[in-house]
Every structure is written in C-alpha cells, then in structure tokens.
C-alpha positions in Angstrom: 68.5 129.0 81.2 66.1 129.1 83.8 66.6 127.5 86.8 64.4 125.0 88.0 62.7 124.8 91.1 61.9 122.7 93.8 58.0 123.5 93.0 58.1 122.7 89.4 60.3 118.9 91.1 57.1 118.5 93.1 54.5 119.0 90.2 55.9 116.8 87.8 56.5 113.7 90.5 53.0 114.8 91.6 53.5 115.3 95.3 54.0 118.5 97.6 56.6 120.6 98.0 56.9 119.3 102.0 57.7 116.1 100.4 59.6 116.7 97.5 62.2 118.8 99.5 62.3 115.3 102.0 64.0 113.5 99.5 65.9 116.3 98.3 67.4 116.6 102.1 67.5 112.8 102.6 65.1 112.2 104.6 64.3 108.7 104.8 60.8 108.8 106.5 59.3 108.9 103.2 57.5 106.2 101.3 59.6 104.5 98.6 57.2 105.2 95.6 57.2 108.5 96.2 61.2 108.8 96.9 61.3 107.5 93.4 59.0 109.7 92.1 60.8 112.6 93.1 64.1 111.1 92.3 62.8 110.9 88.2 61.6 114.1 88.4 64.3 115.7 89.5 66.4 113.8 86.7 63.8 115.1 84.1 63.6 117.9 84.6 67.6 118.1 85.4 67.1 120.5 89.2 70.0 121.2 90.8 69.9 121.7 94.6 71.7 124.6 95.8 73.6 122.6 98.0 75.5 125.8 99.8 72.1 126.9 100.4 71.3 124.2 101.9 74.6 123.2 103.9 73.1 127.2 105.7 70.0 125.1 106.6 71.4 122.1 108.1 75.0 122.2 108.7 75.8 119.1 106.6 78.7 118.9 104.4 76.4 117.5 101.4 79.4 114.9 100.6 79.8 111.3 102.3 83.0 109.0 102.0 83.2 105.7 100.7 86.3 103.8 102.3 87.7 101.2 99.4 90.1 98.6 100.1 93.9 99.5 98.9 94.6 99.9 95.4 96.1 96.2 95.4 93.1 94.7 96.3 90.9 97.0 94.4 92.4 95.7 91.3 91.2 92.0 91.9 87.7 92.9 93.2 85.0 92.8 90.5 82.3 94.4 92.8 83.7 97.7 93.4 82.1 99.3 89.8 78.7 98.0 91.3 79.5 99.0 94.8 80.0 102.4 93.4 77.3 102.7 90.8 74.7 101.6 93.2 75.9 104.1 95.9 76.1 107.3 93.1 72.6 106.2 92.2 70.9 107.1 95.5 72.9 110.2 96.0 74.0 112.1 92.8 69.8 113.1 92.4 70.6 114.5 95.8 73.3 116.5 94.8 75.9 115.0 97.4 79.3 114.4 96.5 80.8 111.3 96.8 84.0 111.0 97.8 86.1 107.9 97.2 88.9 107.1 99.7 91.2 103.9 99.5 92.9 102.4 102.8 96.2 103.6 102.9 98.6 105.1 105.9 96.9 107.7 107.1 93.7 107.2 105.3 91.4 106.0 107.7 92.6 108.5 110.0 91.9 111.1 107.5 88.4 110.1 107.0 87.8 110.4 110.9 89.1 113.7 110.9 87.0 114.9 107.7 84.1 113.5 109.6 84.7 115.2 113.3 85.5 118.5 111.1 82.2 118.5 109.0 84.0 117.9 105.7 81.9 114.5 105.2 78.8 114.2 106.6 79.0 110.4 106.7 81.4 107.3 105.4 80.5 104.1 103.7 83.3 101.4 105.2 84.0 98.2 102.2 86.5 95.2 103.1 87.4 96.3 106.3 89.9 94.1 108.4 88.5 92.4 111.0 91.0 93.8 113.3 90.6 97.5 111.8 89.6 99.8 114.9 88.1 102.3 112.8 84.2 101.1 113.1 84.4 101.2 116.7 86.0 104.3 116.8 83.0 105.9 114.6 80.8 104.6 116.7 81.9 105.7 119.9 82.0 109.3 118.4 78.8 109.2 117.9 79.1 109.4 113.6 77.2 107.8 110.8 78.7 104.8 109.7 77.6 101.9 107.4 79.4 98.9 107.3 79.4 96.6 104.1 78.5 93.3 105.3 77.9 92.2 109.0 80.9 92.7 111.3 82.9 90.2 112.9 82.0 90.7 116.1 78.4 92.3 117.6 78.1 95.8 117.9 75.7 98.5 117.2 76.5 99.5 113.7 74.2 99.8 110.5 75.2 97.2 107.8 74.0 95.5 104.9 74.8 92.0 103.4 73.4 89.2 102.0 72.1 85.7 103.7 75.7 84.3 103.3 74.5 80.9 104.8 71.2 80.4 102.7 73.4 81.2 99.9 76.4 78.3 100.2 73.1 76.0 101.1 71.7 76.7 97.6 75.0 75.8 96.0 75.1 73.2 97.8 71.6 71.9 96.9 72.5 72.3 93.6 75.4 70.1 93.3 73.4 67.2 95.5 70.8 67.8 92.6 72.9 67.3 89.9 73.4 63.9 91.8 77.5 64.3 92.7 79.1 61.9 94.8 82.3 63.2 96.3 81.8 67.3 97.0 83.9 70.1 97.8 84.3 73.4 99.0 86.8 76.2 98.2 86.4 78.3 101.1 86.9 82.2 102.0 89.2 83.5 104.3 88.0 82.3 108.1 89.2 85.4 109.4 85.7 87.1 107.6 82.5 86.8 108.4 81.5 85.8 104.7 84.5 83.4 104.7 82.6 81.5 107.7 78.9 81.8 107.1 79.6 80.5 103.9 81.5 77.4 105.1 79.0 76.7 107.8 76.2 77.4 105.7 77.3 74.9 103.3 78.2 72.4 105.5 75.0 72.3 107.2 73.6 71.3 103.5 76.2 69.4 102.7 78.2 67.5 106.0 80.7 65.3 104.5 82.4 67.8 101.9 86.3 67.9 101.7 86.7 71.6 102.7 90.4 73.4 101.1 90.6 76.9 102.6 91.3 80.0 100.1 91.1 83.7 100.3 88.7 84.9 97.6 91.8 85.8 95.2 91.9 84.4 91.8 95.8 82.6 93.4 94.2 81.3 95.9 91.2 79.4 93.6 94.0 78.0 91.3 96.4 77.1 94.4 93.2 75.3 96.4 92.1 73.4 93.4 95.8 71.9 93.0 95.6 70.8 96.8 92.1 69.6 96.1 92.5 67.1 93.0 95.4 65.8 94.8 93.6 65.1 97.9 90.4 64.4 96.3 91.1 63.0 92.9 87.4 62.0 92.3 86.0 64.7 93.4 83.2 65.8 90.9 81.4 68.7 92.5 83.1 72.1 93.9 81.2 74.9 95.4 83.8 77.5 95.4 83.1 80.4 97.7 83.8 83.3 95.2 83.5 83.7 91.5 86.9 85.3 91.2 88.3 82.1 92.8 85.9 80.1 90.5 87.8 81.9 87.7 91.5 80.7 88.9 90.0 76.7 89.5 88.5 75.9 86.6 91.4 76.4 84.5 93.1 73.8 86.8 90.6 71.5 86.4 91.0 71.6 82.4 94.5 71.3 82.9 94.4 68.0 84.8 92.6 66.7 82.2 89.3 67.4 83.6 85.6 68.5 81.6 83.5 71.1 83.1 80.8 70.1 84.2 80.8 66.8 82.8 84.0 65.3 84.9 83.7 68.4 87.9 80.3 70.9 88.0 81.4 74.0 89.7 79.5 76.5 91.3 80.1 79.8 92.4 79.4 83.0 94.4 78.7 86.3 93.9 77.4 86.7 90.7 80.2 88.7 89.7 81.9 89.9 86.0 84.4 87.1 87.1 81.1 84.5 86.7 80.8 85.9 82.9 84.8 85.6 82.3 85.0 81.9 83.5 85.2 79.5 80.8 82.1 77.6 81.0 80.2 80.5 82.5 80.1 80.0 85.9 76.6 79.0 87.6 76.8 80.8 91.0 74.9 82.5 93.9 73.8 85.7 93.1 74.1 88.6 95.7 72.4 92.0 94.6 75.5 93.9 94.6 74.2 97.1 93.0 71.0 96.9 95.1 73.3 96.4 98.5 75.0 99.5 97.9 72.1 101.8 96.9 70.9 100.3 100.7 74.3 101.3 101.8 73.3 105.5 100.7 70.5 105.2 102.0 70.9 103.8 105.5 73.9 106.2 105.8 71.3 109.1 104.8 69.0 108.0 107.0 71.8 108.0 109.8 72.6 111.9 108.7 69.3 113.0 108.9 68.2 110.9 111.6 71.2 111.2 114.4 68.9 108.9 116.9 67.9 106.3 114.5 68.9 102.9 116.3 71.3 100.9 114.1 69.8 98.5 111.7 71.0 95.1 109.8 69.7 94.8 106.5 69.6 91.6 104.8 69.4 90.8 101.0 68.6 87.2 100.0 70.6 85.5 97.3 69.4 83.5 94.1 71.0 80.7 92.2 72.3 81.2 89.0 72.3 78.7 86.5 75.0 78.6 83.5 77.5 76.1 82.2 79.4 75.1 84.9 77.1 73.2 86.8 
C-alpha cells in the first residue's frame, strides 16, 4: 500500500503543510480546532509518521513515561484506565510511545536515567508521595515533567487538577439542600493535597460537620463509617471524599440497619467506576478524569517542544452528579 503523506494529512484536515507537521511534531502553539483537525485526519486517513526520521530532525526520543503508583495500589484505583486512555489519546495520532512505569525500587531512578539518556523525551508523575524527591530532582535538571494534581508544597512544576475545594463545597451544598441536620465527612489522607483541599473546602460550606479521617481505600471507607455511626449515631448526611471509599461505607450503613438515602444520603467524589458499583449509585463530584490526562500529554508536549515554556497550573472545574444516594 501506498504510504501516506504528510501533504495528503494537511488536505484532508484543510490546512497547510507548515501546520499539519506542528501537530504532528507536538507543537503546542497551534489553535485547538485545527490540532483536532489534523489529529482526524491523520486517523482517517491512517499516516504513520516516520518517527526515526524524525527523532534525525529533533533529537527526541518520540516516547514519554507515565510513572503509576505500585502495583498494590494500582489495583484499588479506578482512574488509572482513564488516566491512561486520556493520555494515549493525545499521543498515539502523534506516533509517540507511551511507556508505562510503576513505582518500584529502582523505578523512579530508572525513569531519571531514561530521561538524562534521551530514552524518554518526557514523564507524566501519578500519586506521588508527598515526600518522593523525584519532582524536584526533574526540575533541577532541567526535564519536562507534569505532575498529576498540585504538589504539596510550591514549586515550579507543570500540573493539572481539579478545583478540589469548589468540589467538597458542592457536596456539601448538596446535603444542606436535601435539608440534613447532623453532617459528616469521610476525609482523604491529610498528608495530600486532595486529602486537605477537600476537607477545608467542605468545611468552609459546611462548619460544624463531624470530620473521621480516611485514606481513599475502599478499608478505610468501611473502617471510618464504623467510627462514625458510633460517634455520630444520627448522623444523616456523609460527604465522603472518594467514591472508592463511598463504595466500602455504604455497605456499613445497610448493615447497621440504615436506608440510603432515606436514613443517611451519601455523596461522593470523583465520579469514578466505584460511583456506578455502589449500591444505590453513588451521587458524587465529578472530576474530568479523561479530559485531565489528555491536558497531562499535552502540557508535557508543550514542555518538549517548548524547553523555555514557564511552568503552568491547569485547573479543571468539577460538576455534581446526581444519582441514588443522595
């Protein structure tokens, strides 16, 4: 078969060849409509770049890393799929490999080595521990690094989240709403950034709630909801800081004898496969996981292309969903 061209990219998404090989490098000073454009194009008409071509042309690697939490932890998360899919969807049209990498002896230093080497052109860090070294270390060399969700601490590193805070404020607007008396929190883990921007953001709507700490596990949910209808046995609204430790409450709360909502409404966050799983489907905050991590690609593209850019926080803002659980 023949193979198809860069020119015959550019006709079909109806823009030049200048532009067209932009996106195809990267680039990120190019408008939206047309990166998208080119990006159907090139999936229509099924171009391949000639990536060792073009690693001749600009001594990039064509392959970036995404850093996942160990394979323990990677088991309970239901947002790595969507972490994933969104990242492959901004750079498979590219033709850049990603590589997947999960936090293990040696594996962090591995990815700094694959970076000073030229073996990755860029890494993508999820769950990091707030006392992991490895973002600073990045950044002092001088590599392209974007960090999933704002870091504990300032420094100058691309990331992209969600508004945390407005987030726990809508849940807890919805629970004063559905008119609850005595309200609740299941927290994160206050080690986290997400763990405290969501407490604080929902205390600020909500100043009186009994507050049980967790740690975004499923265990955790069901251990915090034991402490919390023991403490708290009239409590009749929860806003529990993760959908996976929505999933491990509610069941407690059927067990003590307990209707959802009627006795206890429950909300949520994330937006997560654990929100679908939960029995009543769980009404939660949404955060645009998918989307996040297509931001992710590109801000780390921009980064490779770009080696000056400045370092930039971008910000997603939630949405309440509503189900059956409160």
């Amino acid at each position: 078969m023949k193979r198809v061209t860069l020119e015959e990219v550019a006709r079909v998404a109806g823009v030049s060849r200048a532009t067209a090989s932009r996106v195809v490098n990267g680039a990120s000073s190019v408008d939206e409509s047309l990166r998208h454009a080119v990006q159907k194009a090139i999936s229509s008409t099924g171009y391949l770049p000639n990536i060792a071509a073009r690693s001749l042309v600009t001594r990039r690697a064509a392959a970036i890393g995404l850093l996942l939490p160990d394979e323990h932890r990677m088991n309970g998360d239901p947002h790595l799929a969507s972490v994933v899919s969104g990242v492959t969807r901004v750079v498979r049209p590219l033709g850049i490999h990603l590589v997947l990498m999960m936090t293990g002896p040696g594996t962090r230093a591995q990815a700094m080595s694959d970076l000073r080497c030229g073996r990755l052109d860029g890494v993508i860090l999820v769950h990091t521990d707030p006392a992991d070294p490895v973002p600073g270390q990045l950044i002092a060399a001088g590599l392209p690094v974007v960090l999933a969700g704002r870091p504990l601490k300032p420094m100058p590193i691309t990331y992209v989240d969600v508004n945390q805070t407005e987030g726990a404020a809508l849940a807890g607007r919805r629970l004063k709403a559905l008119q609850c008396r005595r309200i609740a929190t299941i927290t994160g883990p206050q080690d986290t950034p997400a763990g405290q921007d969501r407490l604080a953001g929902f205390l600020a709507e909500v100043p009186d709630a009994v507050v049980v700490h967790g740690d975004f596990t499923r265990q955790s949910g069901i251990t915090a909801m034991e402490k919390l209808i023991r403490c708290c046995p009239d409590v009749d609204g929860v806003f529990v800081a993760s959908d996976l430790m929505a999933n491990g409450a509610i069941p407690v709360l059927h067990r003590s004898g307990r209707k959802v909502p009627d006795d206890v409404a429950v909300v949520g966050f994330d937006d997560s496969s654990a929100a679908l799983t939960s029995e009543p489907e769980l009404t939660t905050v949404r955060q645009p996981i998918t989307d996040m991590a297509a931001e992710m690609a590109r801000q780390l593209l921009r980064q490779i292309t770009e080696p000056r850019s400045p370092a930039t926080a971008v910000v997603f803002e939630p949405s309440l969903v509503v189900r059956d659980s409160g």
